[in-house]
Each structure stands twice: as C-alpha cells, then as structure tokens.
C-alpha positions in Angstrom: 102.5 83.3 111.6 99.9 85.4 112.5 96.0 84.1 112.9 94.5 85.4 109.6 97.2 84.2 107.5 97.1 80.8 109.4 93.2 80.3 109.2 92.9 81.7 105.8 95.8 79.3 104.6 93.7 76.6 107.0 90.5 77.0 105.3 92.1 76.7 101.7 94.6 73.3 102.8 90.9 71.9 104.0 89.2 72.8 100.8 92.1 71.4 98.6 93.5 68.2 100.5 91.7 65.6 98.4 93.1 66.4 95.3 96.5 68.4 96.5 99.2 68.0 93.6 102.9 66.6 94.9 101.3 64.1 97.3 101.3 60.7 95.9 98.1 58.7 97.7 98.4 55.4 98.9 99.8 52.5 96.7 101.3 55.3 93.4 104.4 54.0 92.0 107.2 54.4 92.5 108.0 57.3 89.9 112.1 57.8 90.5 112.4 54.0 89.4 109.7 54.0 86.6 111.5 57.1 85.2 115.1 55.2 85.2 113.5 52.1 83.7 112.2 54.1 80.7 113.8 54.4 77.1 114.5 57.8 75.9 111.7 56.8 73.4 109.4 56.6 76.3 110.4 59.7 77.8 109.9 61.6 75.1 106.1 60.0 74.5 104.9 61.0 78.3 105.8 64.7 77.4 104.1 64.6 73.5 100.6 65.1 74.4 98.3 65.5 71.2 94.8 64.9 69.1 93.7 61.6 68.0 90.8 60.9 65.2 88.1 59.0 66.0 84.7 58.3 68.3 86.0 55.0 70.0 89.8 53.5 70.9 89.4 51.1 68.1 87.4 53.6 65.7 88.9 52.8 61.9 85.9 55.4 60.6 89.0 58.4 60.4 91.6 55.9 59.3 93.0 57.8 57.1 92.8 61.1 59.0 95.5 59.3 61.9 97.3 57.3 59.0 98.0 60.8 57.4 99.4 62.0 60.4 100.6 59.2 62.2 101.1 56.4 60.2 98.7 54.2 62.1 94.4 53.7 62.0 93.0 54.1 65.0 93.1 56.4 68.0 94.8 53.1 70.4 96.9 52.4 67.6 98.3 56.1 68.1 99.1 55.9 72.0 100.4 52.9 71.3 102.8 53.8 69.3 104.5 56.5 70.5 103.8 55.9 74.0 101.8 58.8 74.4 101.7 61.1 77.9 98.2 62.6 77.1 95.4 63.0 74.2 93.5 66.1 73.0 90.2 66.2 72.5 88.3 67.7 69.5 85.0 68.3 68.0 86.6 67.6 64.6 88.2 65.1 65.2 85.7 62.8 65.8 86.2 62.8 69.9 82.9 64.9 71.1 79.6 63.4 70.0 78.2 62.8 73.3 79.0 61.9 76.8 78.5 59.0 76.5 80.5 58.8 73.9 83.2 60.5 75.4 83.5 58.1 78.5 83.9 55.6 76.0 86.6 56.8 74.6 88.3 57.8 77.3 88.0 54.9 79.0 89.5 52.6 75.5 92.0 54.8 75.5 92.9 54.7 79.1 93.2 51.0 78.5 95.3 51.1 75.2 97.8 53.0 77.6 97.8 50.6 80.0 98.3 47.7 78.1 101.2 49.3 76.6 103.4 52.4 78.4 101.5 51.3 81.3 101.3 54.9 82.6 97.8 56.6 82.4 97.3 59.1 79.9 96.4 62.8 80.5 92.7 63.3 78.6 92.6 66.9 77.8 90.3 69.5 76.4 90.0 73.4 75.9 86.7 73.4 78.1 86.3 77.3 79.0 83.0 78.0 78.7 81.8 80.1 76.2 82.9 80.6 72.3 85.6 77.5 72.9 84.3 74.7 74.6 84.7 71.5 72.1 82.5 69.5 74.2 78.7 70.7 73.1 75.0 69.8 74.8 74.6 68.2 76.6 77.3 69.4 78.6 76.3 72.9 80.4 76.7 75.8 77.8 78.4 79.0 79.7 78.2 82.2 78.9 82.1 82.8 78.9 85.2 84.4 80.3 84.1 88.1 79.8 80.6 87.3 80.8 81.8 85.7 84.1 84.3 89.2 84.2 81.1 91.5 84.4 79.5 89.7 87.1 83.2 90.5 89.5 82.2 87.4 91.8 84.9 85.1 92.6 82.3 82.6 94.2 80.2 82.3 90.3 84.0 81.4 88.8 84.5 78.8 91.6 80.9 77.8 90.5 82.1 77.4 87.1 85.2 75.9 87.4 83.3 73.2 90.0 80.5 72.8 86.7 83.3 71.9 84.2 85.3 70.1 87.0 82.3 67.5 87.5 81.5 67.3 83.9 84.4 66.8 82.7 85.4 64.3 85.2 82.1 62.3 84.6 83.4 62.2 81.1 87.1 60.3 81.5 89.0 64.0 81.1 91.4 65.0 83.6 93.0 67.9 82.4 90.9 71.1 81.1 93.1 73.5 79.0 91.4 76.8 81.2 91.2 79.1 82.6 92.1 82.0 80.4 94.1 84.1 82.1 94.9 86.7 79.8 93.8 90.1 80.6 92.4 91.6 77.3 94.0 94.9 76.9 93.4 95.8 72.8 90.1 96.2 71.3 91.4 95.1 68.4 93.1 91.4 69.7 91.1 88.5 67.4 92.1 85.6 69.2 91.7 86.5 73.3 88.3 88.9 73.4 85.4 87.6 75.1 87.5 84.7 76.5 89.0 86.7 78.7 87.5 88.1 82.4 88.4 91.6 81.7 91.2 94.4 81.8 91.7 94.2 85.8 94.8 92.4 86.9 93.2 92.7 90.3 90.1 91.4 89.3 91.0 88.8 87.0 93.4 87.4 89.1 91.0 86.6 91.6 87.8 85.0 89.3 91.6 83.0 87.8 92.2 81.4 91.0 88.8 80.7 92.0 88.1 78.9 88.5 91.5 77.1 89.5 89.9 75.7 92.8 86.2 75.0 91.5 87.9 72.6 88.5 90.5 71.4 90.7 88.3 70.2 93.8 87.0 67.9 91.2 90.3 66.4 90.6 90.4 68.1 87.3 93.6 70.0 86.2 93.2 73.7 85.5 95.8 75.2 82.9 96.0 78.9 83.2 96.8 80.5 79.7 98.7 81.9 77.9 101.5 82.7 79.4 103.1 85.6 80.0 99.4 86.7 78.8 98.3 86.5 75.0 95.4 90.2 75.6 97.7 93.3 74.2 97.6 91.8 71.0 96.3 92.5 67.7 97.7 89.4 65.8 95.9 85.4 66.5 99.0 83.3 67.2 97.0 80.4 64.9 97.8 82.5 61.9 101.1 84.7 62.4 103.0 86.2 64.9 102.1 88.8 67.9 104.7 91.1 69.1 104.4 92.8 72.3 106.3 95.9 72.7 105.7 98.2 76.0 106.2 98.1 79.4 103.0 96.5 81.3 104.3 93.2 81.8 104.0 93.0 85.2 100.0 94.1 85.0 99.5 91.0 82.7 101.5 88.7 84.6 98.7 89.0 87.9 96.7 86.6 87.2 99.5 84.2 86.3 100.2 84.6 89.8 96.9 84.5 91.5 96.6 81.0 89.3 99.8 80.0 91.2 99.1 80.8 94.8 95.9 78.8 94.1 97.7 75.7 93.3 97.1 75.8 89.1 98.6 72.5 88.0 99.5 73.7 84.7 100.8 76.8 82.6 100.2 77.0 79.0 102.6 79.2 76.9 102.1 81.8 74.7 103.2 81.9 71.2 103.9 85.5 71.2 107.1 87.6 71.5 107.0 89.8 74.4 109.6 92.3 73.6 111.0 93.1 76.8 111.5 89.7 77.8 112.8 88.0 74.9 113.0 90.2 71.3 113.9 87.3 69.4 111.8 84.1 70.7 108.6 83.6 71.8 107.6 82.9 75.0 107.1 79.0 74.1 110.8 78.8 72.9 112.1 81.4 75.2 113.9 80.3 78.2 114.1 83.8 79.5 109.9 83.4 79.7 109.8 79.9 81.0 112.9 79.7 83.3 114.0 83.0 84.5 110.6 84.8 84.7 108.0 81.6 85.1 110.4 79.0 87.3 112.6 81.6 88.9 110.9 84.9 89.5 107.5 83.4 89.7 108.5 80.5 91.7 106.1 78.0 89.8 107.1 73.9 89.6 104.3 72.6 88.6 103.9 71.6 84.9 104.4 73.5 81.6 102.9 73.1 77.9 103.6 74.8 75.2 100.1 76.3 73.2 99.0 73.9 70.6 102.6 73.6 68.2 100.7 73.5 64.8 99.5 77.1 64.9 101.3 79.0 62.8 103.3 81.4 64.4 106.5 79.1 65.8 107.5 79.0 62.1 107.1 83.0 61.4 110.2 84.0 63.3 111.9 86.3 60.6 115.2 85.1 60.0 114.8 82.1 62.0 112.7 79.4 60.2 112.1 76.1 61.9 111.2 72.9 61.3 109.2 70.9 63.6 111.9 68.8 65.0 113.5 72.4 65.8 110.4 73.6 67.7 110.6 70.5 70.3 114.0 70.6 71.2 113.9 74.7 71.5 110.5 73.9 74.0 112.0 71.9 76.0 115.2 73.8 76.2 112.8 76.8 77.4 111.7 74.8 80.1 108.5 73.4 78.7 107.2 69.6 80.2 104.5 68.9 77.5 104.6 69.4 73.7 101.1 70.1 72.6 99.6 68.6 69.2 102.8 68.7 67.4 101.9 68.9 63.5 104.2 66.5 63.0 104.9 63.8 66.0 107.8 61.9 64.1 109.8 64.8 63.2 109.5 66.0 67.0 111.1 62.4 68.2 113.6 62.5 65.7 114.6 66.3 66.9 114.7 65.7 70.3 116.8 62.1 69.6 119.3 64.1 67.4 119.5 66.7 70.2 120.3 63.7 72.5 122.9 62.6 70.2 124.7 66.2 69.9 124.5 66.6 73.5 122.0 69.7 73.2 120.2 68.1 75.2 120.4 65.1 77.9 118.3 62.5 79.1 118.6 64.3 82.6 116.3 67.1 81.1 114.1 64.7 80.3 113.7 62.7 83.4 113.4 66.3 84.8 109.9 66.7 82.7 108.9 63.3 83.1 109.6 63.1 86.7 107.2 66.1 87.1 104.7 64.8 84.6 104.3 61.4 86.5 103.9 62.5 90.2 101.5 65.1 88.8 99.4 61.8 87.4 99.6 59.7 90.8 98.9 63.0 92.7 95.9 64.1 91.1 94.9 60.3 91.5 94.9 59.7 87.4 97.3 56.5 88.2 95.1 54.8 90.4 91.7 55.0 88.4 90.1 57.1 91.0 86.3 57.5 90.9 84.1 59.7 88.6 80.6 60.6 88.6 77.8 59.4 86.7 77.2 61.0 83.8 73.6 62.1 84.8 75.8 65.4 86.1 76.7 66.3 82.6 74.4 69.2 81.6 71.9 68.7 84.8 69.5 71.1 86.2 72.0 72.3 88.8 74.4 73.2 86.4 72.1 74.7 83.7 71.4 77.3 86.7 74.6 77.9 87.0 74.8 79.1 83.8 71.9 81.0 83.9 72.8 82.7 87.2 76.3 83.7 85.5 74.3 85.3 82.7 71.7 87.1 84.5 74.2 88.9 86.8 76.4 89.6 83.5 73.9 91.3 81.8 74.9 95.0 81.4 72.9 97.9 81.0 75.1 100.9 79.1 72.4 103.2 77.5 69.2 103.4 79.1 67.3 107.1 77.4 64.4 108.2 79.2 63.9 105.2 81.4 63.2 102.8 78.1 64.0 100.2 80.0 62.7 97.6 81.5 59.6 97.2 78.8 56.7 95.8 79.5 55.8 92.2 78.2 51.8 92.7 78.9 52.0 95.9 75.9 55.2 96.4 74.4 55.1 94.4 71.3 59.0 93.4 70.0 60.8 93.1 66.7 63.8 91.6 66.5 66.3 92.2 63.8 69.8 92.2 63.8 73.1 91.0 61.9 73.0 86.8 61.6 76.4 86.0 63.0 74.9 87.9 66.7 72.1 85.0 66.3 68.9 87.4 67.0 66.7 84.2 66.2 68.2 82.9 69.7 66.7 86.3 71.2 63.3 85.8 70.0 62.3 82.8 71.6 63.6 83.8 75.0 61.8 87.4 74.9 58.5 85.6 74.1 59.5 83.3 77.5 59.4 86.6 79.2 55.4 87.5 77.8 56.7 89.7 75.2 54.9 89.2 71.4 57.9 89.6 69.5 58.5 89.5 65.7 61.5 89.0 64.2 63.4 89.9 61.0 66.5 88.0 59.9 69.1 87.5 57.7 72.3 85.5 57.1 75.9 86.6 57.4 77.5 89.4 59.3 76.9 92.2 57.3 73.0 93.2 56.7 72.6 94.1 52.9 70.6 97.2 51.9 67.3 95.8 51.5 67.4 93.8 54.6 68.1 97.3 56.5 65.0 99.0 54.5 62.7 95.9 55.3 64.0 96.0 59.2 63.2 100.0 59.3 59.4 99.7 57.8 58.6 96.4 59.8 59.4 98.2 63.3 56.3 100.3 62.6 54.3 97.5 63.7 56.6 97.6 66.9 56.8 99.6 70.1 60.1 98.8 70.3 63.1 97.2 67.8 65.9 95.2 69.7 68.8 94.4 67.5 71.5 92.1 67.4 75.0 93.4 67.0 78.1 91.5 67.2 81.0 93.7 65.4 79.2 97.0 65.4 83.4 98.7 66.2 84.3 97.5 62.6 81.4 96.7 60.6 80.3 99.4 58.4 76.7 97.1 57.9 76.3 96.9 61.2 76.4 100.5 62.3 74.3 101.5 59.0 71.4 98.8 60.5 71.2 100.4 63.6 71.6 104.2 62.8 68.7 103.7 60.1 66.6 101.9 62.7 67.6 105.0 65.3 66.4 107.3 62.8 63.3 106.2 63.2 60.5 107.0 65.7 60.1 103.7 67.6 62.7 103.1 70.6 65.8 101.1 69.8 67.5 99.1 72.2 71.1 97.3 70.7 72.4 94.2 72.1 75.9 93.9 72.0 76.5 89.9 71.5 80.5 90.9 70.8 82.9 92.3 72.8 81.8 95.4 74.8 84.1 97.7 72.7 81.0 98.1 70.4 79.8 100.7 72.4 81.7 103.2 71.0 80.1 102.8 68.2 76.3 102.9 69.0 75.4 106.0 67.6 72.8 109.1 68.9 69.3 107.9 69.0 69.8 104.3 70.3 67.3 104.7 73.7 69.1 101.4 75.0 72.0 99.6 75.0 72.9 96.1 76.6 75.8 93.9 76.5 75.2 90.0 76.5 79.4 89.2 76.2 78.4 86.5 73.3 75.6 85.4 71.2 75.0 81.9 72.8 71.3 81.3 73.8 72.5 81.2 77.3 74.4 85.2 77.0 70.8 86.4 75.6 69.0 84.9 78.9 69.9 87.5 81.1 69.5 90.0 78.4 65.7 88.7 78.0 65.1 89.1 81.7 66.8 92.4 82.0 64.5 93.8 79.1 61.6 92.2 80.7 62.4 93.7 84.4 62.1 89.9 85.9 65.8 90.6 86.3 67.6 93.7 87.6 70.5 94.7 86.0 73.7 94.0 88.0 76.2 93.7 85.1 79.8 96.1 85.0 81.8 96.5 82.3 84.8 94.4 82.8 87.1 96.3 80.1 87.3 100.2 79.1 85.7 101.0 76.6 87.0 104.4 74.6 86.6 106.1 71.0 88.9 106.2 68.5 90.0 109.3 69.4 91.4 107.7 72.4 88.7 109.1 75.2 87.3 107.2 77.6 83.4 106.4 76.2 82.8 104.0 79.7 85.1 103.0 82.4 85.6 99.5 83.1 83.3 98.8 86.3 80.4 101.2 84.5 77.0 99.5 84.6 73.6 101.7 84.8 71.0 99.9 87.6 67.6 100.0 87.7 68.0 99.9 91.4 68.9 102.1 94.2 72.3 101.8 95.7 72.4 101.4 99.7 75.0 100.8 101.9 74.5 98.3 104.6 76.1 99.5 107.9 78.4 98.0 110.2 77.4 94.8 112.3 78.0 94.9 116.2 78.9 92.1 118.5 79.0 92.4 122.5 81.3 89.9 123.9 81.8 90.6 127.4 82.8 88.6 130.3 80.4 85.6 130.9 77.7 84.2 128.3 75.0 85.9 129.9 74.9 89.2 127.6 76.8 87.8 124.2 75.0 89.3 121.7 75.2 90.7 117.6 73.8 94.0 117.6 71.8 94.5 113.3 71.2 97.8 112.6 68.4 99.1 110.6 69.5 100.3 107.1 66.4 100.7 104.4 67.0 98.5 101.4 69.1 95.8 103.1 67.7 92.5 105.3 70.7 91.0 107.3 70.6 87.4 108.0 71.8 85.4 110.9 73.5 82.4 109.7 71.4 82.6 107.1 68.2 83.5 109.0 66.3 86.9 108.2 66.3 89.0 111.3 65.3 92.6 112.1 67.2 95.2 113.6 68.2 95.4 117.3 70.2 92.8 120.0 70.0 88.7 119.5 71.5 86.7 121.8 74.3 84.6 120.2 76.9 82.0 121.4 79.7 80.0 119.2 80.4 81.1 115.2 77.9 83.3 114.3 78.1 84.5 110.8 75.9 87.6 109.3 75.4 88.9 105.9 73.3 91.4 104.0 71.5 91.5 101.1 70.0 93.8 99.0 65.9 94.6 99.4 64.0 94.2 95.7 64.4 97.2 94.1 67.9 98.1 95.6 71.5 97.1 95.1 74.6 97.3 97.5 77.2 99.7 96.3 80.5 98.4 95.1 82.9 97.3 97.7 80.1 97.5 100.5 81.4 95.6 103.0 78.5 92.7 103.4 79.6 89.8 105.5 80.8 89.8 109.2 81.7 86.7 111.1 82.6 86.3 114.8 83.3 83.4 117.2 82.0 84.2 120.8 84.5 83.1 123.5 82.5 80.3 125.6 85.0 81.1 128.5 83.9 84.7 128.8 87.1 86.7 127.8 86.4 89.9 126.1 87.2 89.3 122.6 88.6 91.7 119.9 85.9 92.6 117.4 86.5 90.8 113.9 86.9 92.9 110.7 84.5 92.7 108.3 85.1 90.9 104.9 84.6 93.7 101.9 83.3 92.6 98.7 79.9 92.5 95.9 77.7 91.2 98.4 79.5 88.0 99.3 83.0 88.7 101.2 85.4 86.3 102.1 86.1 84.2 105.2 87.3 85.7 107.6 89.9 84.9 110.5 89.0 85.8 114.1 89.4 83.4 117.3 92.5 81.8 119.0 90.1 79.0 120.0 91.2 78.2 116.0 94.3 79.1 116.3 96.2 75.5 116.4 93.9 73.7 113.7 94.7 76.9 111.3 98.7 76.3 111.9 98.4 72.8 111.7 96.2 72.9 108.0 98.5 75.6 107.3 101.8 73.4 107.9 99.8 70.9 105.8 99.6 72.7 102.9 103.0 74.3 103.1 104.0 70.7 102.7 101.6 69.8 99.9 102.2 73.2 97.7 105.8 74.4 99.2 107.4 74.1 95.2 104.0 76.1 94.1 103.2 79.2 96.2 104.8 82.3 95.8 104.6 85.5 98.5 103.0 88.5 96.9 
C-alpha cells in the first residue's frame, strides 16, 4: 500500500467511522437470530417499504385514503399491519406540513413499529434539493442537482448533502431517496433534467459521492438513482416506458460507481429497459442489471430498491403484462431488497407467498434481503434510537447560506453583447416580464434587493398570449433594460415569440433561462444577455439578481452541451463567460533541509491571486514554517483562477531534519483535495485504512 492511497483512504475511514454501514454498535441485536425467528409474513413486511396518509400515527383525517389502499385508518394502523420495513413520506399525503409536524410523526410511527414488528422502521423521502423535495419551508430550499452541476465543487455537494443530512435527521427521517445520479444526456428527457448534475461522468461522479458523505456523516442514508442511469431518455418512467438503445453504458454507470466507493447505502433502480443489458426487462425486474452488472461487476452489497412500483411503466412491457403480485416476485428475483410504494401491498404479499409456495422463490432469498436490511438499520444506528438534532437546524441561517452560496456560484453568464452586463442598480431602471410557469414575480423582488427600480409585467401559464407580448414590448420603453423569464424557450413557440419581439426592440434584453440550459439554442439574435438560473425557485433567481447587479461575479459553467437542432455544438459543457480576468496562481515552494533552522514555504508573487498560510494572508517571499503547513490561493476581486489551476499545496516539515520529498499539489476550482505527503503519517493512514477495509470491504470497488 503505498502512502497516498493509505492516507487518502485514512482521512475518509476518519470522516466516516461514526456512521460506517456493516458495523453493528454496541448492544444491536442479534440480526442472524431475529431473521430465523420471523414468519415469512414478516419477512416480506421489512422489505415492503411504502406511503402512509396522514399528519400524525393516529391521524383518522385520511381514513379513507389508507382504508382504500390498505384496508385500515390510520398511518400506525398501516405498519401494523403488514409489518412494515420503512414509510415514504409525501406532501400529499398528509406527511409534510411542518417540522414539527414531521418529528411527530416520525416518532408515532417509530413507536407503532416497536410495539408491534419490534424492528425500527426506515422513514424515507425524495429530499434532493430543487424541483423534488416533498419537505417545503421551513426546511432549506436548494437550488438543485444541475445548479449544484455548474458550480463543479465537490466541497458545495458535501455542503449539501451535510444541509439535508441535519435536516432531515432533526426531523425523524433516516433515509433520503438522493442523490440523483443520472447523467442527463437528452435535451429532450421530461423526467431527469435539472435534477441531474450534468453530462460529465467525471464530474458528476464526483459532486455523487461527496453528496453521499455530506448526507451520510449525518447518519442519513443516501440512495443514488436510478440505476443503471434514467438521463438518455425521452420517455418519464411515471407514465410509459423508456428504452435505451446505444452503447454508452459504461459513461452513465460513473457515477454509480463513485456513489459506491463512497460508501452509498442504497441503489435505487430504474424502470427503464437498457437495451444492451437486458432487451426484454427493465432494469427493476432485470437480474442481468441488478445481479450480474450491479452485485457482480460493480461489486456493490449494500441495499437495493426498486423506483416507486406504481409508476406506470412495470405494466407497459409489450407482450408481457403484469400484475402487481408479478412485479414483486420478478424484483426480488432481480436482486432487489426493498419494494417501493407498491400500488397494491396485498396483491405483492400474496405474489411473493404463491412464489414461496411454487418454489420460485425460497425463504432463503428472503432472509438474504432481510438480513441485509436489518444490519443496515443497527449499523446506521436506526435500532438503537440514536440522537438527533433540534429542530432549530431545519431551515437555519447556516443553511439558508448554503443555499445561497450554491446559487450564486451557479449562476451562468452565456450571452453578454457589448458588455450589458453587470447593470447598474443606481440608473438602470428594470422590467420584468416573462412566461408565468419561470415565476418572474420571484425575480422582481430580489432585483429591487439589489437597488434596481424594477417593474414588472406578468401573466399566468406557460405560454404568453398575444396581447400580453404587445403590452410587455410597449411597457419596456419606460425601461433601460427588459429581463425576461423563460423556462421552455427549446419548445415553446410563445416563448420564443415573447422574447424575439422584445429583441426587436431598442432597449437591451437580457433572458433568464429558469429551465434547463438547453434553451439557449433557442435565444434568438438581438438578446444582449443571457443567464441561466437551472430553475425558477426564489433561491435559483438569487444568484441571478446578484450577477445582474455586479455584487456577484459570475462563476457559473455549463454543466451539459448545449447544441442546435441541426446537431452543432451552440456551447460546450464547461462554457461560462466571466466578468473577471483569469490568472493562474504559480507553484508553491517549500525548503526542507537538514535541521529546523532554515524550514521555510517560499509564496510567489502572481497579480490577481493572495495565497494564504493556513489560512492567514501572506505576501510573497520566504516564511519560516515547522509541522503541517497548508497553503492555498485565492482569486483577487476582479479576477478568477482558470479551470484546473492547481490552488492548494500542503506539506509536513520533518522535525528531525531529513530532507523531505516535495509534496504534489492538489489540482482543482480553487479548493483541491487533501493531499498525502509524510511517513511521520504513514502508520495512522494504514491503520484507518485497515479500519475501513473492514467497515466497507463488501462496498468498494477498484477503479
């Protein structure tokens, strides 16, 4: 083993110990016998996970929403029954009215369990951050997968995985259905889009696994989806079924694997038939997707769900029709652990007993599951209680910056015509117009934050009418400048009629794109400036307000290609216009000769960049330095560092006076990663490394 494989292995064992999956902490059952001891009734409730109605455990006010389904009235009356493994959570169904709220219910529920399977339940919800996130304000509002794509900064996805970690941990939830993994390669895919951190495997792999630590270091499952990835399609799984034909596979599959060298405790299929796994089945049913490729080429053993099982696509296979009894038993036989919202949670026992009965399949299958499902639960410390925070985190200052941070550094800059931008809030006077499902009136209020008067124009739906264009076009001659609000400006005929008659005319346009970034390909001649917000949420436009205001820089890149329909390229993916000027910082120099007397780091002196000593400005020239010294750079106001600059160097001087190798610098956006230098770390790195060999052996996978 060498040194940088041990230390970097070190430093993530040390960052992950307290909530490292596959060891049981002190005083966990014992889950070999509790398995044994259970009925094949039981079994089968610790794998169905699904949606309950109501606000409380004991909430009768959706009776007849969980009798419909379930046969029983309230959401304790459902675990009961079947035993359940784990509960979905859902603004419509009752479960997300507050934090408060939310603890509440958790914690009724976690007793209902108690009192009768006596395992704890899995609380779950889709909590990504952005345009699905069931759990509203209070809890932080993020600006979303794509968003978090165009900033390329692993340590902002840690920082949101570590926001919806906390919050959702504060709340009684210990299992968030995220990160989206998918890389979203079609313009035209209507269920992935903006969820998703981009088109690079590379990238997206990386902002995967650090949203995979930041949840999970608050002992909060992360479940990377969909598997084998859900972006080169053009059909939403909720309402048919996507095919995948072509041979990129092994491009979407990258972040699959970056979530599993990270430790992800959970895998969420795709309902989608990927052609050259499986023609016939899709990945959910397909045992070449879950077992050869996931299990055995992958090397992954933690859990697996399926995708929700009441979206519509299981029952479109042509020829094949199923009912949901079929579904189950073909899940599990695929390898899944966890059946997800079933439509029908009677007709899924009854399947899976009749399997039992025919010998399709056996109760060793299940124990297999359930085995996995129940040391997951007393690893991640769900069995013992644990501790959560108060629920004065949910939606606190902290995390509100967070957000904000995440969309400021989004913010991307794509048209920019003689220098429009940044305007200027002491004389440029603003109105805002635009389509109503981009939400300009969310714009407005922010820009007038910024000192800008602004106006604004507005009108429901998504596609403006005729007289709401004509109006738009005479009130921006009372403006110096029209920003509008676009959010489907690719297909929308409206759309693109609102802002080429607003081009046409003499005052300076500037579009913001509050859809996917593929609208750019559609902003026509004229339009001086062009931003992309990657969603339409208050919290997307505040980096756009601050980047039209100057207050902010833009730092934004385009996480996806963007090309015409003619098939050429319009703006490759990593293409962001600054504001700034680009500088290079230059290499860092440490003197580490025999004896203390002359250890010293050696800043040279580039224009644009300060350097800091752990964390202290410094000017150029010698300082005398002993021990870890770490330095990084930083861009000067009115510069930026080039991509890939390298912009952290770390070095341990040897106290004995041994000459000591120089280290090698950590490249990156202006933060870098750790990096691995001194045998005087050598054994703590091994041993942390042996540590989480043990804890992760069945997990990682060499690259």
């Amino acid at each position: 083993m060498t040194l940088p494989h041990a230390l970097g292995a070190a430093l993530v064992a040390l960052s992950l110990l307290p909530a490292a999956p596959g060891t049981a902490p002190a005083g966990s059952p014992d889950v070999a016998a509790v398995v044994a001891g259970m009925s094949e009734d039981e079994l089968i409730g610790q794998m169905t996970w699904t949606h309950v109605y109501g606000s409380t455990a004991d909430d009768t006010s959706m009776a007849a929403e969980n009798r419909a389904r379930y046969g029983v009235d309230t959401p304790a009356e459902v675990v009961e029954k079947y035993g359940l493994g784990g509960v979905l959570y859902f603004a419509w169904a009752g479960n997300t009215d507050s934090p408060e709220q939310v603890a509440e219910l958790s914690a009724g529920l976690q007793d209902a369990a108690a009192a009768s399977s006596g395992v704890p339940l899995a609380i779950t919800v889709d909590q990504e951050g952005g345009e699905v996130s069931r759990i509203g304000p209070p809890a932080t509002t993020l600006p979303g997968g794509m968003a978090l794509g165009a900033t390329f900064d692993p340590e902002l996805a840690r920082a949101q995985g570590e926001v919806l970690g906390t919050e959702l941990a504060a709340m009684g939830v210990n299992v968030d259905f995220a990160p989206v993994a998918d890389l979203n390669t079609n313009p035209a895919n209507p269920v992935i889009g903006l969820r998703s951190p981009g088109a690079d495997p590379d990238v997206v792999a990386e902002l995967t696994a650090a949203q995979v630590e930041g949840l999970q270091s608050q002992h909060v499952a992360a479940a990377a989806k969909h598997f084998p990835g859900h972006g080169d399609t053009d059909v939403d799984s909720h309402t048919g079924l996507p095919v995948v034909a072509g041979d990129a596979l092994e491009t979407h599959l990258e972040p699959f694997r970056g979530a599993i060298e990270a430790g992800v405790d959970i895998i969420m299929s795709a309902h989608i038939v990927v052609e050259s796994l499986d023609p016939e089945l899709p990945g959910t049913l397909s045992p070449r997707v879950l077992t050869d490729l996931l299990r055995g080429e992958l090397g992954y053993t933690g859990l697996v769900t399926t995708d929700a099982l009441d979206m519509a696509a299981l029952k479109q296979l042509p020829g094949n029709p199923l009912d949901d009894g079929d579904i189950a038993v073909l899940a599990i036989q695929a390898g899944s652990d966890i059946h997800l919202d079933s439509p029908d949670v009677d007709a899924a026992f009854a399947g899976i007993r009749a399997a039992l009965d025919s010998g399709d399949l056996t109760r060793e299958r299940l124990e297999e599951s359930v085995t996995r499902i129940l040391e997951w639960k007393a690893a991640r410390g769900i069995w013992d209680g644990g501790t959560q925070p108060g629920l004065d985190v949910v939606g606190s200052a902290d995390h509100r910056a967070t957000a904000t941070a995440i969309s400021e550094r989004a913010a991307t800059m794509l048209r920019n015509e003689a220098d429009v931008l940044p305007l200027d809030p002491a004389t440029d006077r603003i109105l805002v117009v635009g389509a109503g499902s981009a939400w300009p009136e969310r714009l407005t209020p922010l820009l007038e934050a910024e000192g800008f008067a602004a106006a604004e124009l507005l009108e429901s739906g998504d596609s403006p009418g005729a007289g709401y264009r004509s109006a738009a076009a005479a009130a921006a001659a009372d403006a110096d400048a029209v920003v509008v609000a676009v959010d489907a400006l690719r297909v929308n005929p409206a759309q693109q009629a609102l802002v080429a008659d607003l081009a046409a005319g003499p005052v300076p346009v500037v579009t913001v794109l509050a859809g996917t970034p593929y609208d750019l390909a559609a902003v026509p001649d004229g339009v001086a400036g062009t931003l992309a917000s990657y969603g339409a949420a208050t919290v997307n436009f505040e980096g756009v307000a601050a980047v039209v205001s100057g207050r902010v820089a833009p730092t934004g890149r385009l996480p996806v290609e963007v090309t015409a329909p003619d098939g050429s390229v319009v703006a490759e993916l990593g293409f962001g216009l600054r504001t700034t000027t680009e500088v290079t910082p230059a290499e860092v120099a440490f003197a580490d000769p025999p004896g203390t007397e002359d250890d010293v780091v050696t800043v040279p002196d580039v224009d644009g960049v300060t350097y800091l000593l752990d964390g202290e400005s410094v000017g150029a020239g010698d300082h005398r330095a002993a021990g870890r010294v770490v330095v990084t750079a930083q861009a000067d106001e009115g510069f930026h560092l080039a991509m890939g600059a390298t912009a952290r160097w770390e070095h341990v001087f040897d106290p004995a006076g041994a000459t000591a190798a120089p280290s090698e610098p950590a490249t990156g956006t202006g933060t870098g990663s750790l990096l691995p230098t001194l045998l005087a770390v050598a054994a703590a790195a091994v041993v942390a490394t042996l540590v989480l060999t043990g804890l992760r052996r069945r997990r990682r996978r060499a690259r």
